[in-house]
MIKENU-412347 format. One line per 2 residues: their letters; for each residue y negated, x negated, z of N, C-alpha, C. Coordinates in steps of 0.05 Angstrom, whole numbers, padded with zeros to 5 digits. Each point is the difference from the previous one (the first is absolute). Example, Ala and Ser with C-alpha at 12.3 -4.5 7.8 and 13.67 -1.06 7.14 Angstrom:
! MIKENU-412347
as> 00114 -00264 00156 -00024 00018 00000 -00024 -00018 00000  -00021 00007 -00014 -00024 -00016 00001 -00022 00015 00014
//
This chain:
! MIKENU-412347
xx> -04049 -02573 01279 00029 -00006 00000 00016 00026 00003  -00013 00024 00017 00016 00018 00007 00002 00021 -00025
xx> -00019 -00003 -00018 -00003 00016 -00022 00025 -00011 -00025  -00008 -00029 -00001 00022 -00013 -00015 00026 00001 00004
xx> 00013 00009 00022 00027 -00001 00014 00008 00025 -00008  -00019 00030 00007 00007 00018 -00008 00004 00015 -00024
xx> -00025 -00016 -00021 -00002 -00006 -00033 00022 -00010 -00014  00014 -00021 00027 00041 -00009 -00008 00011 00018 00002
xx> -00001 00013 00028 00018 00014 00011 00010 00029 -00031  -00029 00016 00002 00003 00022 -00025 00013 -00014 -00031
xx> -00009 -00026 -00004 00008 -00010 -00033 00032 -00002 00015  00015 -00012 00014 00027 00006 00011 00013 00016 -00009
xx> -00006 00023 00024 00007 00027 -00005 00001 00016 -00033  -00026 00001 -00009 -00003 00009 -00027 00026 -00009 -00010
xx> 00010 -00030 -00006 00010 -00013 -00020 00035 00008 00012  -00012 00002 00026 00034 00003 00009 00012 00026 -00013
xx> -00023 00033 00005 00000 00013 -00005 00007 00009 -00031  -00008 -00011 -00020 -00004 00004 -00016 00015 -00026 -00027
xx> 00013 -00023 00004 00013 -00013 -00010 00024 00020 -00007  00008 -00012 -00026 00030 00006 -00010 00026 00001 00029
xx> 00014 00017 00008 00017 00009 00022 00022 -00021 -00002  00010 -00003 00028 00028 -00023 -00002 00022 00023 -00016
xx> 00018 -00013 -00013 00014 00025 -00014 -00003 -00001 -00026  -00018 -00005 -00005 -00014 00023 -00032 00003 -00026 -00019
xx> 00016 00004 -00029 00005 -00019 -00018 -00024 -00014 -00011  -00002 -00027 -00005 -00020 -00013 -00006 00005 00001 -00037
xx> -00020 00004 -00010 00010 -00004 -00040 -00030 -00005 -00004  00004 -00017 -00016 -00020 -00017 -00015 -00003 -00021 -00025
xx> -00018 00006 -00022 00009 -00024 -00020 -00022 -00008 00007  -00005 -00033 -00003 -00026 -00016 00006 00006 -00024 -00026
xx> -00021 -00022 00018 00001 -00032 -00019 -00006 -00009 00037  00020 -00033 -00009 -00016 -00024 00010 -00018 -00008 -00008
xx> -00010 -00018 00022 -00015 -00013 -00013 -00002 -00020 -00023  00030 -00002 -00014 -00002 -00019 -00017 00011 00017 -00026
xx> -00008 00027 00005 00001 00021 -00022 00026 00012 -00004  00023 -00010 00015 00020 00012 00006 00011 00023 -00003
xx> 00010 00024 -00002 00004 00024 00011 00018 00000 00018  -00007 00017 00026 00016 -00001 00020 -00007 00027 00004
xx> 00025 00014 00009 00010 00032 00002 00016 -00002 00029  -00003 00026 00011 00013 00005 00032 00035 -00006 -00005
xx> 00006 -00014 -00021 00023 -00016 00002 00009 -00025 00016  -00028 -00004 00002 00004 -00024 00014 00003 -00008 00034
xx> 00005 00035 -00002 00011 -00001 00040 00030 -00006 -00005  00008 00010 -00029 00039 00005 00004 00014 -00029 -00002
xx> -00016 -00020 00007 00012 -00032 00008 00002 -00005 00017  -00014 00010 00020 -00012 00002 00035 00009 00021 00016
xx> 00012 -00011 00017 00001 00020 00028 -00011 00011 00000  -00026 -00019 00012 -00035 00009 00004 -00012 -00013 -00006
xx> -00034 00004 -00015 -00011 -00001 -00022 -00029 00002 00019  -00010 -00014 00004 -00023 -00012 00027 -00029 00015 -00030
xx> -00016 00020 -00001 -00017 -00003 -00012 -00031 -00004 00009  -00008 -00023 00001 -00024 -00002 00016 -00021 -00005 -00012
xx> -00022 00026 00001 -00026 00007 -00012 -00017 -00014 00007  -00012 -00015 -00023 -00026 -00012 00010 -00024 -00012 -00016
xx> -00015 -00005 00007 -00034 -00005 -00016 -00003 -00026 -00002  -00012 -00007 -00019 -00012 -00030 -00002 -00030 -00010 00017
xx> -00009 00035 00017 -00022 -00006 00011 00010 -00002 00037  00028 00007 00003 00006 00004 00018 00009 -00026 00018
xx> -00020 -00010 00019 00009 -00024 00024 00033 -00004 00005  00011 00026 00017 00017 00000 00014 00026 -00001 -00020
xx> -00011 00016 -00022 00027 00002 -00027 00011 -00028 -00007  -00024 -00021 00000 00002 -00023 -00013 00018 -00022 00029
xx> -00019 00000 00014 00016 -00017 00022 00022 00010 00012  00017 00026 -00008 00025 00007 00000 00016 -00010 -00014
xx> -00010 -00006 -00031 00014 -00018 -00019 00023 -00013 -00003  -00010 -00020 00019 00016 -00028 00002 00026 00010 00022
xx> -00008 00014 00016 00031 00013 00011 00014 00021 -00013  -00008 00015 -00016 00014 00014 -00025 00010 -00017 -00020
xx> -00010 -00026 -00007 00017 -00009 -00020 00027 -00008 00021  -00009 -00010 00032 00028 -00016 00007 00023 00021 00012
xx> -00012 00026 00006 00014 00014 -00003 00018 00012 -00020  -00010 00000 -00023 00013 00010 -00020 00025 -00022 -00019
xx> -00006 -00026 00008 00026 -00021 00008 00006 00008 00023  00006 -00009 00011 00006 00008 00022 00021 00025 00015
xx> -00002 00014 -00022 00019 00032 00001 00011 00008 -00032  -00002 -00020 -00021 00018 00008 -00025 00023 00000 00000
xx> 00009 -00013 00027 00037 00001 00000 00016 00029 00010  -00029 00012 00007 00009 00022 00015 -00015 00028 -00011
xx> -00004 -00005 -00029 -00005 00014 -00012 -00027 00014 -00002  -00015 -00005 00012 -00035 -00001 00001 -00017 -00010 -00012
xx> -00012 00009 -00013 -00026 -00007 -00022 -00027 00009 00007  -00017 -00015 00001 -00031 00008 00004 -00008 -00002 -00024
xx> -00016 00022 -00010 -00015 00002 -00020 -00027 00009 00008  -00024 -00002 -00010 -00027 00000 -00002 -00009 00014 -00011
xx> -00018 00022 -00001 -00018 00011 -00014 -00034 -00004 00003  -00015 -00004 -00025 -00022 -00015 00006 -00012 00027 -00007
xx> -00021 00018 00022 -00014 00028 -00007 -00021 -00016 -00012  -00009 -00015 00000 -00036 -00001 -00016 -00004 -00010 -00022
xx> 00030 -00002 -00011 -00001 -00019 -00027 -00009 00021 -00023  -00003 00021 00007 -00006 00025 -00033 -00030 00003 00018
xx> -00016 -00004 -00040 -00029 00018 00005 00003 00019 -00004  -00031 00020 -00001 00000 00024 00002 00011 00015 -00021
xx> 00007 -00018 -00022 00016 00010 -00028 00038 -00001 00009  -00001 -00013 00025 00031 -00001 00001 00014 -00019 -00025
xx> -00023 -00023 -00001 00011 -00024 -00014 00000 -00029 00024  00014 -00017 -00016 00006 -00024 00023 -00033 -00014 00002
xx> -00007 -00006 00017 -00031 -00008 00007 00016 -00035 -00007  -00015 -00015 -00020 00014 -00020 00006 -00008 -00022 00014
xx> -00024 00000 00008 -00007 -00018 00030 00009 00014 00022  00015 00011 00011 00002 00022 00018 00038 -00024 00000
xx> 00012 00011 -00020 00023 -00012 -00014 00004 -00026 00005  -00022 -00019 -00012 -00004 -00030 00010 00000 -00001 00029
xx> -00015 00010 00016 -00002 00001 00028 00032 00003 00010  00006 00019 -00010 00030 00008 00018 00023 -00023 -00006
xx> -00013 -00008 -00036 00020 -00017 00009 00000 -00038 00006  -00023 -00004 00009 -00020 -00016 00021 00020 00000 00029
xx> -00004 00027 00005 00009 00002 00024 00026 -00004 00011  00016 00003 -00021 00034 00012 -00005 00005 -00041 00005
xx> -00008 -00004 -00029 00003 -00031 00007 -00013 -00015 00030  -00023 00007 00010 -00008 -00021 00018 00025 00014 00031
xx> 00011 00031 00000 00014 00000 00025 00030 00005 -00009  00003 -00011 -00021 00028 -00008 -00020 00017 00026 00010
xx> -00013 00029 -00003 00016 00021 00001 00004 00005 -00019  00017 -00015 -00018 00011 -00001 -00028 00030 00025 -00007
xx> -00006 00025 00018 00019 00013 -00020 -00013 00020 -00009  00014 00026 -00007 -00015 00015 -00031 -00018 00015 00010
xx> -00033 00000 -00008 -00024 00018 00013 00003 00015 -00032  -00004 00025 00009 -00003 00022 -00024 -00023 00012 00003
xx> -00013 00001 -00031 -00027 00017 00011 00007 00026 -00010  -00013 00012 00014 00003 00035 00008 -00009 00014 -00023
xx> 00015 00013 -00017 00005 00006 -00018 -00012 00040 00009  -00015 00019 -00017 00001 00031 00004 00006 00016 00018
xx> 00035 -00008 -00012 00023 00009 00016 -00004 00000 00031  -00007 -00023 00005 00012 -00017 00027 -00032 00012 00015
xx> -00021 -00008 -00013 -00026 00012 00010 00007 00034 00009  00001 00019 -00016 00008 00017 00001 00016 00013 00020
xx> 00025 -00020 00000 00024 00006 00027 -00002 -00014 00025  00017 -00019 -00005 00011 -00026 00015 -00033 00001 00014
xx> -00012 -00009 -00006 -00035 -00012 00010 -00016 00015 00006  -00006 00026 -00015 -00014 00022 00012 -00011 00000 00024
xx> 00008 00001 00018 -00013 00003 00028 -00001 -00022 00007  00007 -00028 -00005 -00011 -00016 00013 -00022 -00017 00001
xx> -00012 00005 00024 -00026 -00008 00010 -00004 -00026 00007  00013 -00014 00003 -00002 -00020 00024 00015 -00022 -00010
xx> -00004 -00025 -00004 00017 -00025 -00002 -00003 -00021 00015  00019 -00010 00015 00026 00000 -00016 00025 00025 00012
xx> 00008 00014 -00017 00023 00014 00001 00023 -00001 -00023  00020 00008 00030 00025 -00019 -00010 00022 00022 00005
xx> 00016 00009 -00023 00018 00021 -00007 00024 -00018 00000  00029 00009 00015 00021 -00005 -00019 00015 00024 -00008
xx> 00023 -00014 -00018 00012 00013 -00009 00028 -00008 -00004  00014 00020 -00002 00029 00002 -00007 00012 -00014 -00024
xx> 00022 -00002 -00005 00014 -00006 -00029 -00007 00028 -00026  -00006 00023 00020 00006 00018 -00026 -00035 00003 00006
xx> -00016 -00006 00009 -00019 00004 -00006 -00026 00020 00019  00013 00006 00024 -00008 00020 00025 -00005 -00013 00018
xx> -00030 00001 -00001 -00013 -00020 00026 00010 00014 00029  00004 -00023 00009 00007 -00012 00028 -00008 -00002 00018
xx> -00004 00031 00023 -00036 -00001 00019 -00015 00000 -00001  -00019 -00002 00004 -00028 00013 -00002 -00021 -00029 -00009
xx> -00025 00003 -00008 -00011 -00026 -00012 -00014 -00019 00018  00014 -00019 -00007 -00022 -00015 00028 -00029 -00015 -00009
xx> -00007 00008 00019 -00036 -00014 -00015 -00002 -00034 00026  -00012 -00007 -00015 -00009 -00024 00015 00015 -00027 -00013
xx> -00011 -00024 00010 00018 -00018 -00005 00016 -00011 00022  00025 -00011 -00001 00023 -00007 00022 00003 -00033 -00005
xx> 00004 -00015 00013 00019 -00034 -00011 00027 00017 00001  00007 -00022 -00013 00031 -00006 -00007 00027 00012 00017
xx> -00013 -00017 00026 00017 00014 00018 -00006 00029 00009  -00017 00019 -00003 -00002 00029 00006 00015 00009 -00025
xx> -00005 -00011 -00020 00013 00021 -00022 00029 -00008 00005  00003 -00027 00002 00031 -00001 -00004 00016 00009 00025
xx> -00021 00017 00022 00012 00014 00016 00012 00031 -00017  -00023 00013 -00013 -00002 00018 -00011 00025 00003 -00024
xx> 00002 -00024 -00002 00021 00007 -00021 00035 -00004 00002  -00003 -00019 00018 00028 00003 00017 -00001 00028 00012
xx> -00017 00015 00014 00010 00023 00005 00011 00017 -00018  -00021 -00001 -00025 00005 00027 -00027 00035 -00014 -00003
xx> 00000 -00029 -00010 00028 -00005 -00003 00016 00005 00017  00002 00004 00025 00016 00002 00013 00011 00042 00005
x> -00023 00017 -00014 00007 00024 -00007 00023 00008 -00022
//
């Protein structure tokens, strides 16, 4: 146990260390999952722009779900959007895996976190994602596009984030 805690403790740090900085402009062209294109335009509708990273292999990502979708009702009057990024959806060619695809969106439907999951497009691998190790992690962001504090790893209910985000709103 003590090895596993400290095996958290370093993947933490690393990711804290080493994630994209609060400050620093987010830019990105991607797809939804329903082939969409979605570009770092899509903070300039939002206050803040909830981006929460996560796996289709990941426990904690999934049973966060269902309070990310009621959160993200839950705060559209006030200008907040949760969006999704699914990291495991590209194979090693950096094409869409499409059982990988079916799975996520398996999942999307059974914890009805029905708003826009984008899969991670080069770009976003490259930047935005780079250093991150660990899911679920969860970036926001500004209207113009400059994440908002530092990344949080782990999963929260409803009520921790919608602590978290009354504060950023209340900045």
């Amino acid at each position: 146990m003590k090895k596993f805690l400290i095996t958290i403790a370093i993947l933490a740090i690393t990711t804290f260390s080493f994630a994209q900085k609060a400050g620093e402009k987010i830019t990105f062209t991607a797809t939804d999952l329903n082939g969409r294109i979605v570009t770092s335009e899509i903070f300039e509708k939002n206050k803040v722009t909830m981006l929460n990273i996560w796996g289709t292999f990941c426990g904690p990502c999934i049973r966060e779900m269902p309070d990310l979708a009621k959160l993200n009702e839950a705060n559209k009057g006030k200008g907040v959007e949760v969006v999704g990024i699914v990291v495991d959806i590209l194979d090693r060619k950096g094409n869409v895996d499409s059982r990988i695809k079916s799975t996520a969106e398996t999942i999307i439907a059974q914890t009805g976190a029905n708003y826009t999951h984008i899969v991670p497009s080069k770009e976003m691998l490259n930047g935005l994602l780079k250093n991150i190790q660990a899911v679920p992690a969860t970036i926001f962001v500004d209207s113009n596009g400059n994440q908002i504090g530092e990344v949080f790893l782990g999963s929260k209910s409803q009520k921790d984030w919608q602590k978290i985000i009354d504060e950023i709103l209340k900045k």
